[in-house]
C-alpha positions as CSV (number, residue, x, y, z in Angstrom):
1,X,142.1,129.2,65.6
2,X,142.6,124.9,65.0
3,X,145.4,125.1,67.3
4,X,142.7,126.9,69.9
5,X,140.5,124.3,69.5
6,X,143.0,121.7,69.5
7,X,144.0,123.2,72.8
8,X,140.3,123.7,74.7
9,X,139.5,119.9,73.5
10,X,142.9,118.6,75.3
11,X,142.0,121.0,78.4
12,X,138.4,119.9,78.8
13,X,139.3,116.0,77.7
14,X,141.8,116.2,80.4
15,X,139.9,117.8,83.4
16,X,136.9,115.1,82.4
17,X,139.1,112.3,83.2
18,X,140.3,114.2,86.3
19,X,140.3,111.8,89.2
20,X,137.3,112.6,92.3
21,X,138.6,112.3,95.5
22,X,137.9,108.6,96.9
23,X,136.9,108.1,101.0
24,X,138.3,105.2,102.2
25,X,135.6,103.5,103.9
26,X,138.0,100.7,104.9
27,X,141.3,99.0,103.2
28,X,142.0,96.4,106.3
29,X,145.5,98.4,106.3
30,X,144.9,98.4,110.1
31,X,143.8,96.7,113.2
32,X,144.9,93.4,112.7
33,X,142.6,90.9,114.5
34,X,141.7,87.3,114.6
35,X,140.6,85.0,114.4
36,X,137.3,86.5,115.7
37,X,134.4,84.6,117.0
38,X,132.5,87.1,119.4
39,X,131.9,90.7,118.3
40,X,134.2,93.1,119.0
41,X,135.0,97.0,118.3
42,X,138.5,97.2,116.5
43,X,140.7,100.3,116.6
44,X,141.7,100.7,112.8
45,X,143.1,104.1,111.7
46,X,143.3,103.5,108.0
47,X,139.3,103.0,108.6
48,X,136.7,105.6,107.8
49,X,136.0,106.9,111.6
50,X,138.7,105.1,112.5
51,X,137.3,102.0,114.3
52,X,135.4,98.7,112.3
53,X,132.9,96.6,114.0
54,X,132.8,92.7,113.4
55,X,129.8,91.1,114.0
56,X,130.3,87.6,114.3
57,X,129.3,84.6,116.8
58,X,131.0,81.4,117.0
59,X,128.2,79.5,115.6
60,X,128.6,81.8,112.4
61,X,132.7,81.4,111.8
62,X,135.2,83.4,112.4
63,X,137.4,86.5,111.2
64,X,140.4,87.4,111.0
65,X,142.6,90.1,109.3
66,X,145.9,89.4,108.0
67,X,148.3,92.4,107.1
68,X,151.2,90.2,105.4
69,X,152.1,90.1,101.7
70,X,150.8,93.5,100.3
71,X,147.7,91.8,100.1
72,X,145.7,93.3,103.2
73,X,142.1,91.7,103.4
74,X,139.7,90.7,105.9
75,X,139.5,86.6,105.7
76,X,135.8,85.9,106.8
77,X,135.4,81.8,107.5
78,X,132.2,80.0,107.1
79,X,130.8,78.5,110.2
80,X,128.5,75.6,110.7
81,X,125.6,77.7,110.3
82,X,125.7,78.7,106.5
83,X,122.4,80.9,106.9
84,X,124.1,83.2,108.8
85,X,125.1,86.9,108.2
86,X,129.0,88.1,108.6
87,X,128.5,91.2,109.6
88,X,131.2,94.8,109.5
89,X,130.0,97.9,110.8
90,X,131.6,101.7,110.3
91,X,130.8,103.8,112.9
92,X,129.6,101.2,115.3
93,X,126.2,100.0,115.5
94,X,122.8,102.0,115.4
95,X,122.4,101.9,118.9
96,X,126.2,103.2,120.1
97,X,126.8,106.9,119.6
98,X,129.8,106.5,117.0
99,X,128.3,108.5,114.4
100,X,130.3,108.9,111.1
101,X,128.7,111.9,110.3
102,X,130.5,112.1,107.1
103,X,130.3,113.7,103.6
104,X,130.4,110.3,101.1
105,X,130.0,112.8,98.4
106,X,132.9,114.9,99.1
107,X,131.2,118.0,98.1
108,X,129.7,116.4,95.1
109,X,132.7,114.7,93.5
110,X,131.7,111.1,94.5
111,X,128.7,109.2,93.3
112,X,129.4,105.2,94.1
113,X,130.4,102.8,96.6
114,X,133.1,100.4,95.1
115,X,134.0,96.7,96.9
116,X,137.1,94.7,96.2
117,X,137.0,90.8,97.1
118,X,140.9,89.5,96.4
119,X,139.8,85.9,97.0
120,X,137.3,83.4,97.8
121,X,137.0,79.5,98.3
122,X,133.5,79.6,96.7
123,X,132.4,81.3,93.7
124,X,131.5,85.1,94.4
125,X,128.0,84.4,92.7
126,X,127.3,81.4,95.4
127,X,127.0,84.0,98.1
128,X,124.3,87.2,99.1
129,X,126.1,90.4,99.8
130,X,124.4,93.5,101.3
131,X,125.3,97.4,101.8
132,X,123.4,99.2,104.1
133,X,123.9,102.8,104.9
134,X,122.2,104.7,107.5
135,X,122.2,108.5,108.2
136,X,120.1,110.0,111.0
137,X,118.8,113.8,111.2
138,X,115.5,114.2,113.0
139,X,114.8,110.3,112.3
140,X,117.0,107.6,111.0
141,X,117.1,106.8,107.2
142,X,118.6,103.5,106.0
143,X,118.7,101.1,102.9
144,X,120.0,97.5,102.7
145,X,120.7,97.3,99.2
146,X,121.9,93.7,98.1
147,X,124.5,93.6,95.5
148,X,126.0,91.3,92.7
149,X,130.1,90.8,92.5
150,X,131.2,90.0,89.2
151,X,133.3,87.2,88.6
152,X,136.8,89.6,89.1
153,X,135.8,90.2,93.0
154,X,135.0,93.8,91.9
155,X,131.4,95.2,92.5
156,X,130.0,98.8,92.0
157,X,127.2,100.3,93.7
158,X,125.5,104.0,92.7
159,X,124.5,106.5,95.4
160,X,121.2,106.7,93.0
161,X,120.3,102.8,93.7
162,X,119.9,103.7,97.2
163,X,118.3,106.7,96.8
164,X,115.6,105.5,94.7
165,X,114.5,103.3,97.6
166,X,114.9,106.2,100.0
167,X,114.7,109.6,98.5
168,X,114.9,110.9,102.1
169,X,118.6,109.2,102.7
170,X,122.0,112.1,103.2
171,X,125.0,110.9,101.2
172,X,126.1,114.4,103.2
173,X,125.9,113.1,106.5
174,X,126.1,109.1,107.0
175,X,126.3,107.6,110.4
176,X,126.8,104.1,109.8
177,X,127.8,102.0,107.1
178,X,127.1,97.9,107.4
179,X,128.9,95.5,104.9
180,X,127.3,91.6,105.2
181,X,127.5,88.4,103.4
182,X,125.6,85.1,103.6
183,X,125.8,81.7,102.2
184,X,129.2,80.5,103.4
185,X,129.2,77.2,104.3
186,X,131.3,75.4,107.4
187,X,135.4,76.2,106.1
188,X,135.0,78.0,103.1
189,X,136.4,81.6,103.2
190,X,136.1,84.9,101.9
191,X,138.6,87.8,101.5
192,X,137.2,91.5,101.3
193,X,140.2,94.0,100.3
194,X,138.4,97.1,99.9
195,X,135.5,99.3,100.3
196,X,135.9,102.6,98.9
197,X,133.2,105.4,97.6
198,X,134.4,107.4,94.5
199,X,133.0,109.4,91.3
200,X,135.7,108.4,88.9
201,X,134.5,107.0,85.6
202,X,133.7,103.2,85.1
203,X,135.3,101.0,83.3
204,X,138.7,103.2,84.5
205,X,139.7,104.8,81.2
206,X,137.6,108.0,81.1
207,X,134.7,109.0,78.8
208,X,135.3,111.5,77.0
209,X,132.5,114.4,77.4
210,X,130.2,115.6,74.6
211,X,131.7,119.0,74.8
212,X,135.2,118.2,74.3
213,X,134.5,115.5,72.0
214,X,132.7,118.4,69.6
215,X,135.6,120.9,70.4
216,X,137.6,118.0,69.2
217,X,136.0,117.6,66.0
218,X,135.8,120.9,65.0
219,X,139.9,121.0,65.8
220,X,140.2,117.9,63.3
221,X,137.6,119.6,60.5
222,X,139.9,122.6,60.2
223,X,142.9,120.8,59.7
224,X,141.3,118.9,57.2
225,X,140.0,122.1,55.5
226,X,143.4,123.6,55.8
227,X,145.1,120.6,54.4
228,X,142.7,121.2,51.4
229,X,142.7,124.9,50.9
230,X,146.9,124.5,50.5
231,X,146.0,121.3,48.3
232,X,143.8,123.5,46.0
């Protein structure tokens, strides 16, 4: 019986920390381009719909994507007008019919938005950085949710923050997604490495579920009563 416990705790610890499946939305392992100062749909396979869309105008900076050194990024530049937004869009823009039309939950599994920044002139908390995420059925529904990085480059962003600001919004079927930053002044640069959606656990190492945590305990109480029933 302990060693059945023993044995159900390990299975259900185990399938808890069972990875989700992560979507790609885009890891800038493709379409190398730049530098860019007009706008300009890339071809990008490694992209979720397989094209990105850099907005960007002369006056704003420039951006270019550099595939060297195993450390793929998209290298944004400052222009001389530091209001401006730097602008990347999946699935073109809202008025082009490049719909993503895709499933950001996988079937449930996937519950956030994670963005990796591998480098910045600047400190990340200097700058603004938005998501916005559109899907359109019978009428379009979209959120621009701002968002902090923390001081690794790393930032996380639940499905549920942009639901509570549109209840109405399909993580089932999203058309476009729109990644922008402000705030970077004339020269300084910015490097965005990843933007993927998953469900797997934060921080990394799993949390163990209530269940298997009591399956576990009971497994541990009857060894200790077994160690003290041959004791006695």
């Amino acid at each position: 019986m302990i060693r059945f416990l023993l044995a159900a705790s390990a299975a259900t610890l185990a399938a808890s920390a069972a990875s989700a499946a992560p979507i790609t939305i885009d890891d800038f392992e493709s379409g190398s381009f730049g530098p860019l100062t007009s706008s300009a749909v890339i071809p990008a396979p490694t992209a979720i719909g397989g094209t990105r869309y850099p907005n960007v105008s002369a006056s704003q900076g420039s951006m270019q994507l550099s595939l060297t050194g195993g450390d793929d990024a998209v290298v944004i530049t400052g222009g001389a007008n530091d209001t401006a937004i730097k602008e990347i869009w999946w699935g073109g823009i809202a008025q082009a019919p490049r719909r993503l039309n895709a499933d950001l939950t996988d079937g449930g599994t996937n519950s956030r938005f994670e963005v990796q920044f591998s480098d910045a002139s600047v400190s990340y908390s200097l700058l603004t950085y938005s998501l916005r995420v559109i899907s359109i059925d019978a009428v379009q529904e979209a959120v621009n949710l701002p968002f902090t990085v923390d001081p690794t480059g790393f930032a996380s962003i639940d499905f549920a923050t942009f639901e509570a600001l549109n209840p109405d919004l399909d993580f089932t079927d999203i058309d476009y997604i729109r990644f922008n930053v402000r705030g970077l002044g004339d020269g300084e640069t910015l490097s965005l490495s990843d933007i993927t959606v998953t469900g797997d656990p934060l921080p990394p190492e799993a949390v163990p579920a209530p269940a298997a945590l009591g399956l576990l305990g009971l497994g541990l109480a009857g060894i200790g009563f077994s160690r003290r029933k041959r004791r006695g």
